[in-house]
C-alpha positions in Angstrom: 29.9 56.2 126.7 29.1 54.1 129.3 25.6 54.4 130.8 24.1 52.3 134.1 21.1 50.7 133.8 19.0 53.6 135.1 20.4 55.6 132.8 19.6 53.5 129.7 16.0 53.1 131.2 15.7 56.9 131.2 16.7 57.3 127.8 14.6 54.6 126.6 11.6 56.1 128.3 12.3 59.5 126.8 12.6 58.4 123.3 9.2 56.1 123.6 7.5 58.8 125.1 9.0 61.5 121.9 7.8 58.6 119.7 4.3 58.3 121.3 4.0 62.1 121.1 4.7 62.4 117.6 2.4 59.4 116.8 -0.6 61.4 118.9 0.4 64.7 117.1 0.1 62.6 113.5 -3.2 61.0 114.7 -4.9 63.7 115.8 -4.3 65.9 112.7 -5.5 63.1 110.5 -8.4 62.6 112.5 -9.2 66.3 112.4 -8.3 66.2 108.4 -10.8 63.1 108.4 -13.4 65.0 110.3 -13.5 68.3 108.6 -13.8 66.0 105.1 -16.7 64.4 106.9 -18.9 67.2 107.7 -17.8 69.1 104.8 -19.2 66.4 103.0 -22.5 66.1 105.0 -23.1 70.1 105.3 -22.7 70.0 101.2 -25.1 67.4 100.9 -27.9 69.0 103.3 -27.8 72.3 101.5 -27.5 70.1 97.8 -30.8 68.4 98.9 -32.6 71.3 100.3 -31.7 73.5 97.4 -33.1 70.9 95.1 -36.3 70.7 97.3 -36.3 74.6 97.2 -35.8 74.6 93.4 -38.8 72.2 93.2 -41.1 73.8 95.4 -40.4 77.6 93.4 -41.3 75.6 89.7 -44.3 74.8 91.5 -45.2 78.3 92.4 -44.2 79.6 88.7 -46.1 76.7 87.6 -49.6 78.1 88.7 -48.4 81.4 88.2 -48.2 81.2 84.7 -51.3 79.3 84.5 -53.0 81.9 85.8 -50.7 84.7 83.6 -52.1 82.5 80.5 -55.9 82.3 81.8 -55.9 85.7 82.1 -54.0 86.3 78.7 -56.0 84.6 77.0 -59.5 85.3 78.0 -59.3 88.7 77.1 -62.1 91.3 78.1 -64.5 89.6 80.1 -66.5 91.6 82.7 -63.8 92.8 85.2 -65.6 91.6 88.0 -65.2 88.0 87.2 -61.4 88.9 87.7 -62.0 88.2 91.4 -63.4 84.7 90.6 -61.0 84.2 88.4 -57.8 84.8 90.2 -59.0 82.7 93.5 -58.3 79.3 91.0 -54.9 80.3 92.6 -55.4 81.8 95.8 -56.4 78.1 97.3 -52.7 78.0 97.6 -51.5 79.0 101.1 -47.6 80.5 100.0 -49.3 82.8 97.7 -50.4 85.9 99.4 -51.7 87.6 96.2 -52.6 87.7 93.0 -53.3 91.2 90.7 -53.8 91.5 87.6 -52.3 95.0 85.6 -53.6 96.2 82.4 -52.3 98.4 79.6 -54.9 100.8 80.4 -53.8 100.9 83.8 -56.7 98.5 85.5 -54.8 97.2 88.9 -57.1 94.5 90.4 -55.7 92.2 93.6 -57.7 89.4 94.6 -56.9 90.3 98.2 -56.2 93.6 97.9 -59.1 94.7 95.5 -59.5 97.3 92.9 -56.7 99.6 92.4 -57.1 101.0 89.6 -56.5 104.9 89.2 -54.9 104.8 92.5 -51.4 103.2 91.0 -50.2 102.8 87.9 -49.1 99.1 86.7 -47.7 100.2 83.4 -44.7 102.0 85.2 -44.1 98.7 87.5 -41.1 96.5 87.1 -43.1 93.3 87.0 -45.8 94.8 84.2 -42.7 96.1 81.9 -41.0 92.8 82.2 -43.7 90.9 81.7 -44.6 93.1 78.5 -41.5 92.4 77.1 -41.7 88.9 77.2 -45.0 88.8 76.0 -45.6 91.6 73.8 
């Protein structure tokens, strides 16, 4: 085979350019491999750090929760009107919207939403039967 000069120049610019395509086709799905790891990477370590500020910020909430769970326990039967006093120690904080007391003989007391009792029944909520349970 016997190829002019133009000839060989063609051939040598096709087989540069098939080599440059295959090296662009190579680089770019490394670099796509390379940027996928990358924010894979990033986007696992934003959600790692927000759970862990998330998982901080609900042990704080069930932090003053029990303490006021225990005040209450433990103070037994005072005057039910000093409930209200009582369960604003931990209505200062602004994420919690609430905070009632429920009684065995059905007394329902919210320091935002008042007196309830007679008008529902804690002893047949979810929250007073679980809490019973742990406690006793």
């Amino acid at each position: 085979m016997n190829l002019g000069l133009r000839q060989k120049f063609s051939l040598l610019a096709f087989l540069a350019g098939g080599l440059f395509a295959v090296m662009s086709i190579v680089g770019y799905y490394t670099s796509f491999l390379n940027l996928s790891e990358t924010l894979e990477s990033e986007i696992s370590a934003v959600v790692d750090s927000q759970g862990k500020a998330l998982d901080s910020w609900l042990k704080s909430k069930a932090i003053a929760a029990q303490y006021t769970a225990d005040l209450l326990g433990n103070l037994g039967d005072l005057n039910r009107m000093k409930n209200r006093e009582l369960l604003a120690l931990t209505t200062s904080d602004k994420d919690i919207l609430d905070v009632t007391i429920g009684l065995k003989d059905k007394y329902l007391f919210g320091y935002q939403a008042g007196d309830f009792t007679g008008k529902i029944d804690p002893t047949v909520r979810a929250w007073y039967n679980n809490a019973r349970e742990k406690t006793g």
